[in-house]
ROKOLPA-123977 format. One line per 10 residues: number of its first residue (from 1); their letters; for each residue x, y, z of C-alpha. Coordinates in Angstrom, 1 decimal. Example, Ala and Ser with C-alpha at 12.3 -4.5 7.8 and 13.67 -1.06 7.14 Angstrom:
BEGIN
1	AS	12.3:-4.5:7.8 ~ 13.7:-1.1:7.1
end
This chain:
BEGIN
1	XXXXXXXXXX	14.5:136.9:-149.9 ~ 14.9:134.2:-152.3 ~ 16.9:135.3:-155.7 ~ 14.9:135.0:-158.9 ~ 16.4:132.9:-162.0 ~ 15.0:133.5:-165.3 ~ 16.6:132.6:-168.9 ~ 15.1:134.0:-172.5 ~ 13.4:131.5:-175.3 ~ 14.7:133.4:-178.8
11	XXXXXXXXXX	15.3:131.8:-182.2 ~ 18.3:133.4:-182.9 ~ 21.0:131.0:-184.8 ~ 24.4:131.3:-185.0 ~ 25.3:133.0:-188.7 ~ 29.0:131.2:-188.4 ~ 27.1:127.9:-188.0 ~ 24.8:128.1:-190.6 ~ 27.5:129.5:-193.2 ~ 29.9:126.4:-192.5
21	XXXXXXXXXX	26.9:123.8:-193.2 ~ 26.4:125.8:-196.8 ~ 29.9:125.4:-197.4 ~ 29.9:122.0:-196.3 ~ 26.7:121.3:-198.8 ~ 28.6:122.6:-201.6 ~ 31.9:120.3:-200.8 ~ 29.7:117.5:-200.8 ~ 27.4:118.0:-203.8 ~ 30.6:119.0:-205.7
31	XXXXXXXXXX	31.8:115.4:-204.9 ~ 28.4:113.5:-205.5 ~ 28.2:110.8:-208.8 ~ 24.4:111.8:-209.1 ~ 25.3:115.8:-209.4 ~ 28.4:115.3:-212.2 ~ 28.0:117.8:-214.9 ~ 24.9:118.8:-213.8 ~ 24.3:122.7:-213.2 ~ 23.8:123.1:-209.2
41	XXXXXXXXXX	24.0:126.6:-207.3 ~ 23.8:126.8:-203.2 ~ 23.7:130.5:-202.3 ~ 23.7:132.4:-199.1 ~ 22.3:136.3:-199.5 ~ 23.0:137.6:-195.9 ~ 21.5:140.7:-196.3 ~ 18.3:139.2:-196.9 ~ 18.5:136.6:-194.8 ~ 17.6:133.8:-197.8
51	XXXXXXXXXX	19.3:130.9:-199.4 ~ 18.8:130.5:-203.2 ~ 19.0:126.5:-204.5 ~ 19.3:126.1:-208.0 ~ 19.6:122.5:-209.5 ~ 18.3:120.9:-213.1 ~ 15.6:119.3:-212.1 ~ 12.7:118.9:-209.0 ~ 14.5:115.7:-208.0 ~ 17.8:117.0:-207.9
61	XXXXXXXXXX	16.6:120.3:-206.1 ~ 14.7:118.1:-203.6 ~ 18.4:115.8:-203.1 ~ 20.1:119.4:-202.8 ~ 17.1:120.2:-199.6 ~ 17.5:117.3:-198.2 ~ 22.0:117.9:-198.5 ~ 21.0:121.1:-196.8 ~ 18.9:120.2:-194.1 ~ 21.4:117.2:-193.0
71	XXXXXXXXXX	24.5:119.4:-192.6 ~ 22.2:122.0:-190.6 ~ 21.4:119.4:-188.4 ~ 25.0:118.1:-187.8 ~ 26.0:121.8:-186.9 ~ 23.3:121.4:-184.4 ~ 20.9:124.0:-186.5 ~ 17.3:122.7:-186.5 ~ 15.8:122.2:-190.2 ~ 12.8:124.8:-188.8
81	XXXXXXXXXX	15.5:127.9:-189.6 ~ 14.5:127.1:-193.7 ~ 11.1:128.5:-194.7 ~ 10.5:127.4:-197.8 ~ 9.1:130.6:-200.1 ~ 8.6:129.3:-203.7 ~ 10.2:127.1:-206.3 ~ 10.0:128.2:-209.6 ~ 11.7:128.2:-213.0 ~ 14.8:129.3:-213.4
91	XXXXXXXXXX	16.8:130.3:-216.6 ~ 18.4:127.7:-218.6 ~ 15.9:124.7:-217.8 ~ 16.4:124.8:-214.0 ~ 14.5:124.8:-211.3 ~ 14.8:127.4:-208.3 ~ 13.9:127.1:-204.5 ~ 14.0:130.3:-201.9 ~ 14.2:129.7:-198.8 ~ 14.0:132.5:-196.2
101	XXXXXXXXXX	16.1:132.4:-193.3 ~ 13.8:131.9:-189.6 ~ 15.9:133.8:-186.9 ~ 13.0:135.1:-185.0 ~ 9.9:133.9:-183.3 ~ 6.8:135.8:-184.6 ~ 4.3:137.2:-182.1 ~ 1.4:135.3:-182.6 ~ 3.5:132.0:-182.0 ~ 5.2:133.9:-179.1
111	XXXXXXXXXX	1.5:134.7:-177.5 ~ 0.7:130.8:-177.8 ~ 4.3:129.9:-175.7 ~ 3.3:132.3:-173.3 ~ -0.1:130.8:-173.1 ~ 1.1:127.5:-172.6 ~ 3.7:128.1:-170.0 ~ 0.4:129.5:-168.1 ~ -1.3:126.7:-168.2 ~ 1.6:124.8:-166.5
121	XXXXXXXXXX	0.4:126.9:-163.2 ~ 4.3:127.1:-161.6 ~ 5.2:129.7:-160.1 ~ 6.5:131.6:-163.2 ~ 6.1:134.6:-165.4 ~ 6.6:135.0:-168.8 ~ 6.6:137.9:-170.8 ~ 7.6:139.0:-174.2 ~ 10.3:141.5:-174.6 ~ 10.9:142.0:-178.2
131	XXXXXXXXXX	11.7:138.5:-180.3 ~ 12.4:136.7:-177.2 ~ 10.3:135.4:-174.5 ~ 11.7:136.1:-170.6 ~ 10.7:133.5:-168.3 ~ 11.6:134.2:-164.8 ~ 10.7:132.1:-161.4 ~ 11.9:131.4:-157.9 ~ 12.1:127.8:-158.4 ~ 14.8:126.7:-160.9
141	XXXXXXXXXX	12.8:123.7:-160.9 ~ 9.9:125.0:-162.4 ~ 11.8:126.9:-165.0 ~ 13.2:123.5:-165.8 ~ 9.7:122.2:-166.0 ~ 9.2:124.7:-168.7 ~ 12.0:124.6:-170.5 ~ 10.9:120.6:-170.9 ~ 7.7:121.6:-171.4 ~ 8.7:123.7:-174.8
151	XXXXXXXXXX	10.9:121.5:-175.8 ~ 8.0:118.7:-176.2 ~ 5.8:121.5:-177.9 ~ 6.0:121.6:-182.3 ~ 6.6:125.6:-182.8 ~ 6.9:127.2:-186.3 ~ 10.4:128.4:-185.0 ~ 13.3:127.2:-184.4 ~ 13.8:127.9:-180.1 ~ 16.8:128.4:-178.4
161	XXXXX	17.0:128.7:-174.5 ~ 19.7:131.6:-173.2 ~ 20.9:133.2:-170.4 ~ 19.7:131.2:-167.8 ~ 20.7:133.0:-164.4
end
């Protein structure tokens, strides 16, 4: 009897990643001509899983986003872990952007992957087991096929393949 592979889609990130690109952000806005005494606040609230940007203006906020999502992306974070809640006024005539932090897939969007990997008809089953999405086959060469396959898809969250076996 053939041994069956599987591996798990989640969208869990790594916390230690994400906390070294805020730090980075504030080393570099710290160091930017276009921030210089200019009030700017980056900061993390791990308990509820959000990250508060405060800047002086909607053009400096948006330059402080666009900071943020670029040393995500160099950790190897994707810019879909920021979900963007509100931006509002802040006190002392700045502006204030609250982001919540994405580190789970929700089950609507998990019902569509599941859907999808259906329609690929291979020799697979997938099945939702909490926040994360088991895929398990034969064949490593279909689960390959899917992992390509959701890799090529645009999903609200930010997917990571695990435990292949």
């Amino acid at each position: 009897m053939a041994k069956e592979h599987s591996f798990d889609i989640t969208a869990k990130i790594d916390m230690q990643l994400f906390k070294n690109a805020i730090n980075l952000v504030d080393r570099e806005v710290s160091n930017r001509y276009d921030f210089k005494g200019t009030p700017y606040e980056v900061s993390f609230k791990e308990k509820e899983k959000a990250l508060v940007l405060v800047a002086s203006s909607d053009n400096k906020l948006d330059a402080l986003k666009d900071i943020v999502i670029a040393k995500l992306l160099k950790q190897g974070l994707s810019s879909k872990v920021l979900d963007e809640l509100k931006v509002e006024d802040a006190s002392g005539n700045t502006r204030k952007a609250t982001f919540k932090i994405v580190d789970y897939i929700e089950t609507k969007e998990a019902k569509k992957i599941v859907a999808e990997i259906k329609k690929l008809k291979l020799k697979v089953t997938a099945q939702i087991e909490g926040d994360s999405i088991r895929v398990k086959g034969k064949n490593r060469d279909d689960l390959q096929k899917v992992i390509k396959m959701v890799r090529e898809g645009e999903w609200e969250a930010p997917l990571v393949f695990e435990n292949m076996r």
